[in-house]
Each structure stands twice: as structure tokens, then as C-alpha cells.
KETORTOR-200843 format. One record per residue (C-alpha): residue in three letters; x, y, z. Coordinates in pm, 1 decimal, always signed. Example, Ala and Ser with C-alpha at 12.3 -4.5 7.8 and 13.67 -1.06 7.14 Angstrom:
<nodes>
+-----+----------+----------+----------+
|   r |        X |        Y |        Z |
+-----+----------+----------+----------+
| ala |  +1230.0 |   -450.0 |   +780.0 |
| ser |  +1367.0 |   -106.0 |   +714.0 |
+-----+----------+----------+----------+
</nodes>
This chain:
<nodes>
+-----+----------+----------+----------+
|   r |        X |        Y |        Z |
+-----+----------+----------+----------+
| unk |     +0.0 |     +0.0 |     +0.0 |
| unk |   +116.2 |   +354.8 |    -97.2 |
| unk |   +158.7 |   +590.5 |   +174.9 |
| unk |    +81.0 |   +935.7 |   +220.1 |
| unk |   +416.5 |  +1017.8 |   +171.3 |
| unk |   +483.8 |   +825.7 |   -153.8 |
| unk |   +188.1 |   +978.3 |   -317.5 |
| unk |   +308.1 |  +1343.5 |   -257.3 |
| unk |   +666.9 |  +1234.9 |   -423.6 |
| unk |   +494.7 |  +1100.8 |   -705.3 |
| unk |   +253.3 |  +1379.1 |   -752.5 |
| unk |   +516.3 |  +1648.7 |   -679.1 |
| unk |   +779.1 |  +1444.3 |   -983.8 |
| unk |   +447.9 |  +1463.6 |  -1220.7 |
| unk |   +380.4 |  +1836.3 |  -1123.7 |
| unk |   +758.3 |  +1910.2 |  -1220.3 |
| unk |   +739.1 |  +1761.4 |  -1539.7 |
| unk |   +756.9 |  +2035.7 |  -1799.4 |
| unk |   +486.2 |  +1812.1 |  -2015.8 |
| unk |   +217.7 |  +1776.0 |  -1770.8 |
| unk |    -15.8 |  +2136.2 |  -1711.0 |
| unk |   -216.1 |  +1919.2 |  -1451.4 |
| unk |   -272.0 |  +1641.9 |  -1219.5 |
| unk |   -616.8 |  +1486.8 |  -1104.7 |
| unk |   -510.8 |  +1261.2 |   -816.1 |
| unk |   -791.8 |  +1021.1 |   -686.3 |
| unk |   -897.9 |  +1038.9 |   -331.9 |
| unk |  -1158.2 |   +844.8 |   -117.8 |
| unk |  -1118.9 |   +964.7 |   +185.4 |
| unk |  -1077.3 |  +1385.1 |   +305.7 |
| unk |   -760.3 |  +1325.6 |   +455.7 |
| unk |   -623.7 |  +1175.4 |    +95.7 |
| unk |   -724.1 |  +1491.4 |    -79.8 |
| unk |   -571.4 |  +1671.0 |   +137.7 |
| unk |   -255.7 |  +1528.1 |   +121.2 |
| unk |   -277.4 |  +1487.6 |   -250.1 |
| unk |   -356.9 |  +1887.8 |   -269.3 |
| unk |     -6.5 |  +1966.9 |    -34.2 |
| unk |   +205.5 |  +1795.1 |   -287.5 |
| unk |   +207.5 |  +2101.1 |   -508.7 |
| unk |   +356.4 |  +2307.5 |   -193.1 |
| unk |   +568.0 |  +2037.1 |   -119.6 |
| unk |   +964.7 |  +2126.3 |   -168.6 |
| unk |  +1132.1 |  +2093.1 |   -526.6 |
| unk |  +1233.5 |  +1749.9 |   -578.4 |
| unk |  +1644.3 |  +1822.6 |   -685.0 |
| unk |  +1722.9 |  +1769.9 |  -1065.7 |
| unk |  +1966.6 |  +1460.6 |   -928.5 |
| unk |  +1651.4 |  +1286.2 |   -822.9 |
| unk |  +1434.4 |  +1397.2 |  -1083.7 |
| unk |  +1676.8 |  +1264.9 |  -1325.0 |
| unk |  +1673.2 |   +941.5 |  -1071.7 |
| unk |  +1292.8 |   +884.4 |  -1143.0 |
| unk |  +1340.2 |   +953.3 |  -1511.4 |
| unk |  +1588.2 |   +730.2 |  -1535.2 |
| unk |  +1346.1 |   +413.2 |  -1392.0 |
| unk |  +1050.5 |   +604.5 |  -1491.7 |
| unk |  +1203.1 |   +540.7 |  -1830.3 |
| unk |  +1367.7 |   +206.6 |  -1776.9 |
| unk |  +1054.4 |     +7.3 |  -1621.6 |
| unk |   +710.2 |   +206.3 |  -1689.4 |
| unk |   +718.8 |   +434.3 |  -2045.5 |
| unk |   +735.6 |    +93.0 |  -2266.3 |
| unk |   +377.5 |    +37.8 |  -2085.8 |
| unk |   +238.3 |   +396.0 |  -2066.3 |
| unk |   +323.3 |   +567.7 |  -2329.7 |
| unk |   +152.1 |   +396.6 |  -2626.1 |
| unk |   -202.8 |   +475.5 |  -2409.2 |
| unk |   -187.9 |   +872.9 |  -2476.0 |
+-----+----------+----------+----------+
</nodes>
């Protein structure tokens, strides 16, 4: 199970991404919304890690996800 945490890192490396004008994150409960909302306040992710989560972004999940847009 993803954790509060987790979600606002992957939210937060979405929002940075220079192709993406938006994210609509799912939440059931208040408190997930809520967290889901603070990711875009949340501290710059540094280019080492963004490059990081490219890199296996890239490497395990764009073979899969990119052919759906």
C-alpha cells in the first residue's frame, strides 16, 4: 500500500514535469485529498533525483504507458 508520503513524491515528480499542465489525483477519503492537494507546496524534488525517477521512470514504466496517450 502507498503511503501518504509516496503519493506526494509522485505527484510532486508529475507536477515538475515540464509536459504535464495538470494532475487529477484520486482520493476516497478527506484526509487523501488533502494530502494529494499539499504535494504542489511540497519542496522541489532536486534535478539529481528527478533525473533518478526519469531514469526508472524510463527504464521500467514508459514501454507500458506511453503507447495509451
Amino acid at each position: 500500500m502507498i503511503n501518504n508520503k509516496q503519493a506526494q513524491f509522485a505527484l510532486k515528480w508529475i507536477l515538475m514535469n515540464d509536459a504535464v499542465s495538470c494532475v487529477i489525483p484520486g482520493g476516497k477519503k478527506p484526509w487523501q485529498v488533502e494530502d494529494n492537494a499539499a504535494a504542489s507546496e511540497a519542496e522541489q524534488l532536486s534535478d539529481r533525483v528527478m533525473a533518478e525517477v526519469d531514469r526508472i521512470y524510463d527504464k521500467y514504466l514508459r514501454d507500458s504507458i506511453h503507447p495509451r496517450w
